[in-house]
Structures are given as C-alpha cells and as structure tokens.
NUMI-16550 format. One record per residue (C-alpha): residue in one letter; y, x, z. Coordinates in steps of 0.1 Angstrom, whole numbers, plus 2048, in hexadecimal, padded with zeros to 3 digits. Layout:
residues N
AYXZ...
***
This chain:
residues 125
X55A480C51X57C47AC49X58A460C32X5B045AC3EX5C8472C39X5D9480C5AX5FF483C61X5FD4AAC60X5E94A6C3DX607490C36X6214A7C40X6164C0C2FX6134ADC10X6374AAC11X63C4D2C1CX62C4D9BF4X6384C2BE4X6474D3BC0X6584B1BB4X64D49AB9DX62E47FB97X60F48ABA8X5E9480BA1X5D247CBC0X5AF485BBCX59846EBCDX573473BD4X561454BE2X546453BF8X53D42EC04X536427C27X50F411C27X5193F0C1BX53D3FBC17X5433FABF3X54C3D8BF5X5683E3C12X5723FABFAX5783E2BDCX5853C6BEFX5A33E1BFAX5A93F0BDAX5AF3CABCDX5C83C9BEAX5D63ECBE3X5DB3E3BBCX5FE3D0BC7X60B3F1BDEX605407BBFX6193F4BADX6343F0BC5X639412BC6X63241FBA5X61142BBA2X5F5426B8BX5D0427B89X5CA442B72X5A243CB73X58B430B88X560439B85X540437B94X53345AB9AX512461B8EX4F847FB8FX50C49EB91X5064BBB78X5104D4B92X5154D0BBBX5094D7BD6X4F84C3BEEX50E4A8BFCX5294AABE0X522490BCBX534471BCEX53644CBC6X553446BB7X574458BACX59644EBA6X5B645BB94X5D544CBA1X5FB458B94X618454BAEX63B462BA2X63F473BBAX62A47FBDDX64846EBF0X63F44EBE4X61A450BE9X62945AC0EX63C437C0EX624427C02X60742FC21X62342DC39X62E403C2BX6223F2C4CX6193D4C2FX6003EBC22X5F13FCC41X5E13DCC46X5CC3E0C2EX5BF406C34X5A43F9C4BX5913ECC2EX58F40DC1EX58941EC41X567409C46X55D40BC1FX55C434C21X548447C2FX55A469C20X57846FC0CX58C48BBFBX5B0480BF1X5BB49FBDFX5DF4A1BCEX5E04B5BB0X5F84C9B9AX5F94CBB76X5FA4EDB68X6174ECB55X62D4E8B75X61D50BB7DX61B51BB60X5F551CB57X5ED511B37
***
C-alpha cells in the first residue's frame, strides 16, 4: 500500500497548483506496532513545519465509522496548513528532513495525503 508520495505525484502537485496556502488531508493507517514510529516522527517533523510555515491544524484518533466501506476506516487523521504547495514541496525535498521520513515509512501501513481546495477559490459556496 502506499504511504510516500512519488515524484510524479509531486510533480503534479505543482502542475495544479492555484496559488495560495493549502491543507493536506491525511488518513493514517499504522503499520503493527508502528504507531510509535509514527509519533516518534511527527515529534521530529514538528520543527520542519515550522521552518517552513506550516501548521497542525488538527490531529485525531479515528474511531468507528458511521459510513465506509470495508477497509476505509482509519486510525488517525491530520490537518496540516502549508502556505503554499511549493513549500510543502521544499519542505520533503530538505535533505535535513528526509532523514526522518523512514520513521513514518515503517509506522504506516497505508496513507492518503490528499491536498485540498477551499471552495471559495472556486467559487462554490
């Protein structure tokens, strides 16, 4: 299952981006044992955020879904805010914090990392 995002996924990423902050979606699904992978990387990850702007908008334990299907419930999801998609970019390209993407490698077993746009930047209500 995947859990890292790709160059092309990268790439195109960039090829979309409207401008302006973005907020990645992510849905967590631990690897056995790997939760504490997981958090010892997001205590590492806290500093990288920071040095390039972005925020933890929320971060939660999932728990019995209302409605999915089978295999889409997850374990935990996270809001994060970059200002912009080419700073999240810099940010998983910074050699410093590469090191640390192994840890969250072996603590998932699944991930979706899914940027999202507000509907005012496309005119929905």
């Amino acid at each position: 299952m995947a859990v890292d995002p790709t160059g092309s996924a990268l790439a195109q990423l960039m090829a979309e981006d409207p401008g302006g902050p973005v907020v990645m979606l992510n849905l967590l699904r631990f690897a056995p044992e790997g939760r504490a992978s997981y958090e010892e990387y997001s205590r590492k990850a806290g500093k990288f955020l920071k040095r390039y702007g972005a925020e933890l908008l929320y971060a939660g334990d999932g728990t019995s879904p209302l409605v999915a299907e089978e295999r889409q419930a997850w374990d935990a999801v996270l809001l994060v805010r970059y200002p912009s998609r080419e700073a999240f970019s810099r940010m998983v390209a910074d050699p410093e914090y590469r090191e640390i993407t192994e840890l969250r490698t072996r603590g998932l077993e699944e991930a979706v990392l899914q940027p999202t746009v507000p509907w005012s930047s496309r005119g929905g209500s």
